[in-house]
C-alpha positions in Angstrom: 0.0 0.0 0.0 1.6 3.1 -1.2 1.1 6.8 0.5 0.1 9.1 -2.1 -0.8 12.8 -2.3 -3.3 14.4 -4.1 -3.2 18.8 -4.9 -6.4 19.9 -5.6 -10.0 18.3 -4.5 -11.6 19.6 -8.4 -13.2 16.6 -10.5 -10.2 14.9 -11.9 -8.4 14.9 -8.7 -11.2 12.8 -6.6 -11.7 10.4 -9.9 -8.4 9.7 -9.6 -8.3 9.6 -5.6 -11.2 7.0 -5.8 -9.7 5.0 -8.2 -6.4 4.6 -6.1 -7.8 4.2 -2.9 -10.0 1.1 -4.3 -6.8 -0.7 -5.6 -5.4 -0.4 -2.1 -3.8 2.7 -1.6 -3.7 5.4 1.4 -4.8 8.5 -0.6 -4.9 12.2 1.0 -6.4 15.0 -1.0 -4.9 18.6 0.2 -7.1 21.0 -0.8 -6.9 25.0 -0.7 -10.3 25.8 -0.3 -13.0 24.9 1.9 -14.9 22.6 0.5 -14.5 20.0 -2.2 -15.4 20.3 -6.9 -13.2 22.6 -7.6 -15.0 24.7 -10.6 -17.7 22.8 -10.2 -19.5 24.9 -7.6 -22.7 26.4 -6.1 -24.5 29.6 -5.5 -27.5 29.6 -3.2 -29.1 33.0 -2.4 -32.9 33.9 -1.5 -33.8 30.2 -2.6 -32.4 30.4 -5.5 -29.4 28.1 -6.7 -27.0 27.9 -9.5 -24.1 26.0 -10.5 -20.8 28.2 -10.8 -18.9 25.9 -13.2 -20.2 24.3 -15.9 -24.0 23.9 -16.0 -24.2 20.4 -18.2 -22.6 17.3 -18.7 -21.2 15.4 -22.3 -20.2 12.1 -22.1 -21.4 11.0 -18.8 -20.6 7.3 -19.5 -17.1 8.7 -18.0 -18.7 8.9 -14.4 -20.8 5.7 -14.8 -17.4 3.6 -15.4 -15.9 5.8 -12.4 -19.1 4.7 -10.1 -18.5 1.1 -11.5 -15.0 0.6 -10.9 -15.1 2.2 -7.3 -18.2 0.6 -5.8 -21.0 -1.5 -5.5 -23.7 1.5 -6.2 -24.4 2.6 -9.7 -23.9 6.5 -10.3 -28.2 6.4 -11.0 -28.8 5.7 -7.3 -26.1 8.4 -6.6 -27.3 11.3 -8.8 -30.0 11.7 -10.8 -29.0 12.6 -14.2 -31.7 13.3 -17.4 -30.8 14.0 -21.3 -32.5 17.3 -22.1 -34.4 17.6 -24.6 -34.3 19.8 -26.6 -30.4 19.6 -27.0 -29.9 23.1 -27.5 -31.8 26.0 -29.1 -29.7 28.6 -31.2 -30.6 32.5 -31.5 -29.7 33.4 -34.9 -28.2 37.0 -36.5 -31.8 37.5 -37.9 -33.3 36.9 -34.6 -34.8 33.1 -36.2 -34.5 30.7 -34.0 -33.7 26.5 -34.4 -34.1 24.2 -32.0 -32.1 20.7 -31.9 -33.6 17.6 -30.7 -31.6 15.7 -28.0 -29.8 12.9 -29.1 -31.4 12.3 -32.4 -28.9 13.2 -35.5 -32.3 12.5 -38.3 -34.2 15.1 -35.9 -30.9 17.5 -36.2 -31.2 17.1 -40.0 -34.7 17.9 -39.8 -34.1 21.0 -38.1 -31.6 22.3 -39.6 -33.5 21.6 -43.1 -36.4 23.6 -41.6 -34.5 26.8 -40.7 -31.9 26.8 -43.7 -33.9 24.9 -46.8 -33.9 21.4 -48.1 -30.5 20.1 -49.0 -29.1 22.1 -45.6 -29.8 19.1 -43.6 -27.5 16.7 -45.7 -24.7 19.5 -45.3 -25.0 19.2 -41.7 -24.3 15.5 -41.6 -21.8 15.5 -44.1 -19.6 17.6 -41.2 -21.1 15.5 -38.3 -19.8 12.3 -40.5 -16.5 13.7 -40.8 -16.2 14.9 -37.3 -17.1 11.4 -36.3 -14.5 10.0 -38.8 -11.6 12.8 -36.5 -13.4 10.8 -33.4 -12.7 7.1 -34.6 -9.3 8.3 -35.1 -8.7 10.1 -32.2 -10.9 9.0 -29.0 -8.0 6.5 -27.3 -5.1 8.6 -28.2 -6.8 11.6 -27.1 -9.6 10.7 -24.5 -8.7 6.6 -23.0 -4.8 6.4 -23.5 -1.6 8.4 -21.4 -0.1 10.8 -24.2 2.8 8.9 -25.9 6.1 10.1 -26.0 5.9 10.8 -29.5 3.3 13.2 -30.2 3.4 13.8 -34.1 0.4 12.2 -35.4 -1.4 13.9 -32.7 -0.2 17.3 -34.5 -2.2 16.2 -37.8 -5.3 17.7 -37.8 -7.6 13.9 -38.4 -10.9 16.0 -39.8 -10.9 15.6 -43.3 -11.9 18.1 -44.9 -13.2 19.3 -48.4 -10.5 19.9 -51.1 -10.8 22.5 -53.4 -10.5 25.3 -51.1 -7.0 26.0 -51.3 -6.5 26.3 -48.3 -5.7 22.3 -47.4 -2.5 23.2 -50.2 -1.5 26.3 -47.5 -2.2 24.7 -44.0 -5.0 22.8 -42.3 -8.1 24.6 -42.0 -9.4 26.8 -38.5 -12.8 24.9 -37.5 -13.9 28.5 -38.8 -12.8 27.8 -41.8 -14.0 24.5 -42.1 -18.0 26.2 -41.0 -17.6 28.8 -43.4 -16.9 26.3 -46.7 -18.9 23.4 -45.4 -22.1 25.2 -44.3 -22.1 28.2 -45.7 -22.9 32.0 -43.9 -26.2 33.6 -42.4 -26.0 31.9 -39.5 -25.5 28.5 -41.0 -22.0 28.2 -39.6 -22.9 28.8 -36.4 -24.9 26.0 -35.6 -20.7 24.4 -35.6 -18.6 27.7 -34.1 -20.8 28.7 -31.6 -21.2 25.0 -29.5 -17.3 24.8 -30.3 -16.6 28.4 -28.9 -19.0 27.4 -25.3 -16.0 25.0 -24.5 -13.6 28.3 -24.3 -12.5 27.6 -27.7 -11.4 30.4 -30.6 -13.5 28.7 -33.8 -10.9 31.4 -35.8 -7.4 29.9 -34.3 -9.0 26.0 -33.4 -8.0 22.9 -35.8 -11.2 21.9 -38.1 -10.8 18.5 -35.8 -12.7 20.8 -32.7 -16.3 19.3 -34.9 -15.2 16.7 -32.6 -17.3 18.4 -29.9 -20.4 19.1 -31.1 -20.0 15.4 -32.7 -19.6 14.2 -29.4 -22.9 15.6 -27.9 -25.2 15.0 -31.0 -23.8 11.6 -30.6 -24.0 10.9 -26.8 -26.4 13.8 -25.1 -26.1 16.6 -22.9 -27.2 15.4 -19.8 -28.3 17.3 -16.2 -28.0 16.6 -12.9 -30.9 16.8 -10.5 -30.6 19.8 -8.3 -27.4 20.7 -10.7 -24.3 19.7 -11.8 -22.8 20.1 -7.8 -24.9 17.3 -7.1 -22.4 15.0 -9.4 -19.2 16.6 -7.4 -21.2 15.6 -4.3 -21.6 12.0 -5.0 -18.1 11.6 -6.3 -16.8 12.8 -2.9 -19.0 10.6 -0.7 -17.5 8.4 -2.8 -13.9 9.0 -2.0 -15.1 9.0 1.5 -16.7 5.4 1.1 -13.0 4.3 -0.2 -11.7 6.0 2.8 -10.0 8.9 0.8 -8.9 11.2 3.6 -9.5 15.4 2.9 -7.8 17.9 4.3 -9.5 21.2 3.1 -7.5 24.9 3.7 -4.1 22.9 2.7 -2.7 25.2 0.1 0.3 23.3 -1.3 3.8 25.5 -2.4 6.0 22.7 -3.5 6.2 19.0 -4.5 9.7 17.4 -2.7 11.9 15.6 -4.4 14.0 13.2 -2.9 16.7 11.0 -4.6 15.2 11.8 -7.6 11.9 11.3 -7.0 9.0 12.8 -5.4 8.5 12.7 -2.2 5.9 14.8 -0.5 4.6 17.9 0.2 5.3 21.2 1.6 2.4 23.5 2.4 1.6 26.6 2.6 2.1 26.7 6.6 5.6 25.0 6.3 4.7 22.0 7.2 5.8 19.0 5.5 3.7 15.7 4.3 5.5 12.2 3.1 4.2 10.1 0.5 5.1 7.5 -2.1 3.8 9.3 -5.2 2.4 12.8 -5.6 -0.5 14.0 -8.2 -1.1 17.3 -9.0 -4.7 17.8 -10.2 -4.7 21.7 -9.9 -3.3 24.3 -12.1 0.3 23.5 -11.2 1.8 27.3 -11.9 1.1 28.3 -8.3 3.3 25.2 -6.9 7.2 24.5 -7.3 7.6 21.7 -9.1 10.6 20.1 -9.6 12.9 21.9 -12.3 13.1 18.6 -14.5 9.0 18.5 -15.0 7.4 20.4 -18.1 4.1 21.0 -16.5 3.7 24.2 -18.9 -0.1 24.5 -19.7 -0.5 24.1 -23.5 0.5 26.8 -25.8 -3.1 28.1 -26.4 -3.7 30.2 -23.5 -6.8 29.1 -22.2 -10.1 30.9 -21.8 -11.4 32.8 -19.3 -15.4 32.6 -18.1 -18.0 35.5 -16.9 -20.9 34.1 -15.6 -24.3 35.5 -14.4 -26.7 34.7 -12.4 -30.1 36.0 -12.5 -33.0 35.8 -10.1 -36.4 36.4 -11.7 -39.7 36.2 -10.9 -42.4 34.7 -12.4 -42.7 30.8 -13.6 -40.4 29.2 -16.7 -42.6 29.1 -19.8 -43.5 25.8 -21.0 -41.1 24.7 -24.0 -38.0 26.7 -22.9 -35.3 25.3 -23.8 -32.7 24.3 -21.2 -29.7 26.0 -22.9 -29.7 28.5 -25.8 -26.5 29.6 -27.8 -26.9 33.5 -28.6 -23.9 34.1 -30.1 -20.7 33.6 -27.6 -23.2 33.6 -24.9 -25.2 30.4 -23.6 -28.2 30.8 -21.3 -29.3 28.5 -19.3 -32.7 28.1 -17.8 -33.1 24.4 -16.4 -36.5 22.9 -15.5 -35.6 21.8 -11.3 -37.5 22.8 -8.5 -34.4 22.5 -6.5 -32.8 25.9 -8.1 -35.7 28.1 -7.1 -37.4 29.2 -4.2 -41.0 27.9 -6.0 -43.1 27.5 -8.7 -43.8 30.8 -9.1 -39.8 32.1 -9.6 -36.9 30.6 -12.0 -33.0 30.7 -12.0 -30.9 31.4 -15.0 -27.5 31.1 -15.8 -25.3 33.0 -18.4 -22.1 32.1 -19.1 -19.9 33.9 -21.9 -16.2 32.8 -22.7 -13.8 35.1 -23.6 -10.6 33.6 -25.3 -7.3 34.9 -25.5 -7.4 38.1 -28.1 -10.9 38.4 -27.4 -11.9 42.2 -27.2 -13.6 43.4 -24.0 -15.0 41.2 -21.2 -18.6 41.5 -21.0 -20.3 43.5 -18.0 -23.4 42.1 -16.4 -25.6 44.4 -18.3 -23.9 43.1 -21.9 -24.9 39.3 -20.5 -28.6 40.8 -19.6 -29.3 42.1 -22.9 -28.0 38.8 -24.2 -30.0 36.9 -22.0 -33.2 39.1 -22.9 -33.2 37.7 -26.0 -34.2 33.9 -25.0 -36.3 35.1 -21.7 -39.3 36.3 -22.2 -39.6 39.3 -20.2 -36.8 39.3 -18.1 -36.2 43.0 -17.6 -39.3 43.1 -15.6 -39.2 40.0 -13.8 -35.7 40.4 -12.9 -35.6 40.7 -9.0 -31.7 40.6 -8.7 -28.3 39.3 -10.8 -24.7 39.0 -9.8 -21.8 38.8 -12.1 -19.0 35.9 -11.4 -15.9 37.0 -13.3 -12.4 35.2 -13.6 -11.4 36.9 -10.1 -14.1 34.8 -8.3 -12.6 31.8 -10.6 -9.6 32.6 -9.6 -10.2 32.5 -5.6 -12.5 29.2 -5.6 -10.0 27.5 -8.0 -6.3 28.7 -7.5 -6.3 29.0 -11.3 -3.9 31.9 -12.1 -6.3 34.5 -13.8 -9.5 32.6 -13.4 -8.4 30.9 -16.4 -11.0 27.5 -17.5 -8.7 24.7 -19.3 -10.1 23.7 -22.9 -10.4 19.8 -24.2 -7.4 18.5 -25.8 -7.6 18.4 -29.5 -5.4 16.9 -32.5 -3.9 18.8 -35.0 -2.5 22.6 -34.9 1.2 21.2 -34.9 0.1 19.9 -31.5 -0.3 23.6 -29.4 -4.3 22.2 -28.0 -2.5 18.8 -26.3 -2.0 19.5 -22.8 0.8 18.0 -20.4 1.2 13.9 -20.4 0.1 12.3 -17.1 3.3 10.8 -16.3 5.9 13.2 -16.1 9.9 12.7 -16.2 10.2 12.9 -12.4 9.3 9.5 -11.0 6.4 9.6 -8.9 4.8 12.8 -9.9 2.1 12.7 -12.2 -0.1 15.3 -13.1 -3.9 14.8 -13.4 -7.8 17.2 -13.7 -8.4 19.3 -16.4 -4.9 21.0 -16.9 -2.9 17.6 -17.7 -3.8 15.3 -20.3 -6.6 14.8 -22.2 -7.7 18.4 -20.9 -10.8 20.1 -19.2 -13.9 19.7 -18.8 -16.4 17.3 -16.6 -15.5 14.3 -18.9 -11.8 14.8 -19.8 -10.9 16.0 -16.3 -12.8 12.9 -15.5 -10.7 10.5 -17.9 -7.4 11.8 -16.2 -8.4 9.9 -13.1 -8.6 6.5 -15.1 -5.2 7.2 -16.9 -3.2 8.7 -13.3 -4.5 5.2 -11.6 -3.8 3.2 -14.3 -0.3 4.3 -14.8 1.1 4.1 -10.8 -1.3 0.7 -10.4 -0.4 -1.1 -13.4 2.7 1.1 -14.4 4.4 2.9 -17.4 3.5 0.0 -20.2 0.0 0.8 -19.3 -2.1 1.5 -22.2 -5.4 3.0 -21.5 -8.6 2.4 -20.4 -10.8 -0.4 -21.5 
């Protein structure tokens, strides 16, 4: 039974804390904050509730095989999670709006036939084919393997896209690019920038192989979590708890040790200093020395950062709102739960807009209200109060330097979207969560948990998850 510490108490830090402490080992997570998810908060004022991270989760089969390999209790009997349908509803330019069916690619054809003209449908496949042709070729490398030594092919965009262009004979196609050719303008290509852009992605500066995403929920769902997405955090850290993971919350760590060339512990913030076998970092490691022989750089691309409102309104949701709207670079989210409102007679919304490196100004709260007042019918009037999370707020729940949001890995782009391998070059240190390998988000942070455990249980010829 090996000691090992854990930075960080986010998402991909207690998969992987789980995992370890089921094959045996004596697992301590040292935390900065006061309480455990990381960016996957919660808000509660007046009644009202709202989740501070992100609002949704794609590819939740990640935390069913998590709740599988760590217990006898299914992740249904420990959160209750629910496809929503409608998938998502976009705002166009021209004020039209189309509405995607949730999990149904012949209903997404339908739609998108009915809003752009017969033919338009088609169009939209063709991309979702070839996005799901970038998947096959990239899911284990990218999403169920540790990052190989040799990342080239990862460098090679895998979408293939339409020739004639010119611009394959120059340099791989921007997703942007790849929207603009493939679907055409008024508003068309927006049904693929726009869901691509909500991950804190630039759709002018990603590879064409980000139609991964949008692939990915068409293909799998977007899925909600009973009384929100906190609720999912919660059940993976009475979880750790059932493995006996031990916590210890206001730890701030400022170094990893490194003993005859190894790692070797801790030293926190207080001076004090902690032992163990192995050591994963699963927080943005910039704030902690590490050992001057690890590159745990984040990738090139800086990542995005995230303003988030949250608006208390009164008066009931409309029947057939949509759960979560696109309006441009802004989503809105308006879920159906009792459990975020006070009663029938009130509803909580969410707006997040991401704001990626080069972006012009960050939104204010009144820029995200106008936005919102697009998909809420009357919201001026019902409004009874907002508040405005910025990257600041990030910043202090999180430890991430500038409230910065890590972005999914993707292939292609000569490799600048891959993030830092799980195993590094100092021997037992491994990094882990949503800035390590194969990036952020609930489901990739997730997957780091898998690969960490994998590669200290069954060692460095391990090969992925099956």
């Amino acid at each position: 039974m090996a000691r090992i510490a854990v930075i960080g108490a986010g998402m991909g830090a207690m998969a992987t804390a789980a995992r370890l402490a089921v094959a045996g080992h004596q697992v301590t997570v040292y935390e900065r904050g006061e309480t455990y998810g990381g960016a996957v908060g919660r808000y509660a004022r007046d009644g009202f509730v709202f989740d501070t991270g992100p609002g949704l989760v794609h590819l939740p089969a990640v935390y069913r095989d998590l709740f599988v390999k760590t217990g006898k209790r299914p992740l249904e009997e420990c959160a209750e999670l629910v496809q929503i349908d409608p998938a998502v509803r976009y705002v166009l330019p021209d004020g039209r709006t189309l509405t995607f069916p949730g999990g149904s690619h012949g209903g997404a054809a339908a739609a998108v036939d009915a809003a752009f003209g017969p033919g338009s449908g088609d169009r939209w496949s063709a991309v979702l084919g070839r996005a799901r042709d970038a998947w096959d070729a990239t899911r284990r490398p990218l999403l169920e393997e540790p990052l190989r030594p040799d990342r080239s092919a990862l460098g090679r965009d895998p979408y293939p896209a339409l020739r004639g262009s010119g611009l394959l004979r120059r340099r791989p196609p921007t997703l942007a690019e790849v929207a603009s050719r493939e679907l055409g303008g008024d508003g068309f290509d927006a049904l693929l920038t726009a869901r691509v852009r909500a991950y804190g992605l630039d759709p002018a500066t990603a590879p064409a192989s980000a139609a991964v995403l949008p692939y990915m929920e068409q293909t799998f769902g977007s899925w909600y979590v009973r009384g929100g997405i906190r609720e999912l955090a919660t059940a993976v850290y009475e979880r750790c708890l059932e493995r006996k993971v031990a916590f210890e919350f206001g730890a701030a760590v400022r170094e990893v040790l490194v003993r005859d060339g190894r790692a070797a512990g801790l030293r926190l913030a207080d001076g004090a200093e902690v032992a163990a076998d192995h050591v994963v970092c699963a927080a943005d490691p910039r704030p902690v020395k590490m050992p001057a022989a690890l590159d745990a750089a984040p990738a090139p691309t800086e990542p995005a950062q995230w303003y988030t409102l949250f608006a208390a309104l009164r008066g009931a949701r409309e029947d057939g709102a949509a759960h979560r709207t696109l309006v441009g670079p802004v989503t809105v989210l308006r879920p159906d739960d009792p459990a975020t409102r006070p009663d029938a007679e009130h509803e909580a919304v969410t707006v997040h807009a991401v704001v990626t490196a080069g972006a012009a100004a960050a939104p204010s709260a009144e820029d995200l209200l106008t936005a919102a007042a697009r998909v809420v019918p009357g919201l001026r009037e019902r409004l009874l109060w907002h508040e405005l999370r910025t990257p600041a707020d990030v910043h202090s729940a999180t430890g991430s330097v500038d409230g910065r949001v890590p972005a999914p890995s993707l292939a292609g782009a000569g490799g600048r979207m891959l993030h830092p391998a799980n195993a590094t070059g100092v021997p037992g240190l491994y990094l882990a969560g949503g800035w390590a390998h194969p990036g952020g988000g609930l489901a990739h942070a997730g997957m780091t948990g898998a690969l960490v455990a994998g590669l200290i249980v069954e060692g460095a010829d391990f090969r992925g998850s099956r």
